[in-house]
N, C-alpha and C positions, 0 to 999 in steps of 0.2 A: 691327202692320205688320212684314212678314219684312226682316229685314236686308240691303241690294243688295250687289253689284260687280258692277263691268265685267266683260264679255266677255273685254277686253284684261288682265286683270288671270290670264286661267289659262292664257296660250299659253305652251306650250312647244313648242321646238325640239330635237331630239334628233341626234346623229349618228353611224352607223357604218358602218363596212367592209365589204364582203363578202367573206369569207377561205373559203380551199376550204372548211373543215368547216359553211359552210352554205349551200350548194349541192348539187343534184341531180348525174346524170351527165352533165349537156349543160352545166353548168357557170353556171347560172341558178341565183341566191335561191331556198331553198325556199319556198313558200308557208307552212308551219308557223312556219318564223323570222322570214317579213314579220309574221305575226299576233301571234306574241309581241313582237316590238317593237314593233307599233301599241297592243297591248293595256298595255306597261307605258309610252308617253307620255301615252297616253288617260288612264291611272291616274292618273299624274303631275299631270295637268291639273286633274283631278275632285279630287283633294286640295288640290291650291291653288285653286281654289275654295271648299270647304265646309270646310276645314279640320279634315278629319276623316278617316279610314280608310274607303277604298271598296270595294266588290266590282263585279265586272263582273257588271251582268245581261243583256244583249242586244248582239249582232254584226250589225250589217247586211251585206247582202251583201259581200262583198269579191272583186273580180276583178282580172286584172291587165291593165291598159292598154297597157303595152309592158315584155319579162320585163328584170330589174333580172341583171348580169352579175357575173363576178368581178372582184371590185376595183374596182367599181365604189364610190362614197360614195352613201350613202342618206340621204337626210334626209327626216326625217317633223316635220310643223306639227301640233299638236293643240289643239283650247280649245274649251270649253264654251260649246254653242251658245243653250242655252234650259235652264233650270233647275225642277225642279216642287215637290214636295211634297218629300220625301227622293230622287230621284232628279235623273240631270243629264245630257242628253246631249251627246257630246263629238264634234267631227269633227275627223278625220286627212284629211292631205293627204299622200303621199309621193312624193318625186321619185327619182330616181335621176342619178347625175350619172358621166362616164367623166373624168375631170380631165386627161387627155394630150389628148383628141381634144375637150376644152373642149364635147363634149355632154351638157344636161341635160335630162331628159324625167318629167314627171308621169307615175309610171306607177299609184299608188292614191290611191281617196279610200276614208274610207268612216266609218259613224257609229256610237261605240261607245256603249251605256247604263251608265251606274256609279248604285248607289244609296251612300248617306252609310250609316256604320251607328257605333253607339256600341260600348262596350268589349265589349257583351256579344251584339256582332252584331243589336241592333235597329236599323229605321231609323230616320233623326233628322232632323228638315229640317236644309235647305240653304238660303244665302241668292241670293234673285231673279237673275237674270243680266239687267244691263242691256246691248244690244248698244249701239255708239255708233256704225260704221262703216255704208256701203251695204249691203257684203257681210254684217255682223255681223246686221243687218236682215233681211236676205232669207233667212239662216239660222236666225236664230232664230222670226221668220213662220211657215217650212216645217215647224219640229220639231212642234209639234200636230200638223199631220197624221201627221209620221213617226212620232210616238208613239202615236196613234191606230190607225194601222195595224200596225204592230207588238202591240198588247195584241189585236185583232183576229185575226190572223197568228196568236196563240199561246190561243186562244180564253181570254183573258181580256173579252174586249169583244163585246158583239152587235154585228154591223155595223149594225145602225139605230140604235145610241147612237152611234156615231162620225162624230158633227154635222160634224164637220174633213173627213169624208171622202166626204159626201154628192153633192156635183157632181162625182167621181172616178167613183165608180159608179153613179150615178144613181137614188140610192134615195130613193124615196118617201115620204111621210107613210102610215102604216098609219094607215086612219082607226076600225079598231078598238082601237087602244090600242096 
């Protein structure tokens, strides 16, 4: 039997600045430096879980909800939502917050893939991710599919093996095999 933890046991919270050098010319976050921040609490997270060395293998989309300003504080939530064989996936939540004018606004979510890998860059399982919360529930439910679709996406998967994904696209039993 694979080894468990919590959901609760790989959130991290992360916090930083927006200072000119990373922003564009309208004075907005670049999208490159929202990605590298999300990709290294995502990271974060995936190691305190599996307790091991991760690499990122898969980005889902990422957009922006409402653009993050200067000086504004960014806080990004991450933790592993659903765990499989040597892979884990992790979702980020970022806010943005203006601390004069006391507004804060979610402005990204989004869900990164990290596989576990040993010293010498193979994969290596990871242990079960038990959700315990509503939300932890309803994310961790949703990742089969999200994983299903994504191996599909990158044609590693037939769409008719992706059993998760079946009443999405309304695929059929091939009654020839």
């Amino acid at each position: 039997m694979r080894k468990q933890k919590k959901v609760s046991d790989s959130y991290v919270i992360m916090t930083e600045l927006v200072l000119p050098n990373d922003t564009n010319t309208l004075h907005n976050l670049m999208g490159g430096k929202m990605m590298h921040w999300m990709d290294i609490v995502s990271a974060i997270a995936a190691q305190k879980h599996s307790n091991r060395i991760v690499v990122t293998a898969s980005v889902d989309n990422v957009s922006f909800a409402e653009s993050i300003k200067l000086g504004n504080v960014v806080t990004l939530e991450a933790k592993v939502t659903r765990a499989f064989n040597s892979s884990m996936e992790v979702h980020i939540v970022v806010y943005a917050e203006d601390i004069p004018s006391g507004k804060k606004v979610m402005s990204n979510q989004a869900f990164f893939t990290f596989v576990a890998v040993d010293q010498l860059g193979n994969p290596i399982d990871v242990p079960e991710a038990v959700p315990e919360t509503e939300e932890e529930i309803s994310l961790y439910d949703g990742a089969l599919r999200r994983r299903q679709l994504r191996l599909v996406l990158a044609g590693r998967m037939k769409p008719s093996e992706a059993n998760e994904l079946r009443s999405i696209f309304d695929i059929k039993e091939d009654a020839q095999g």
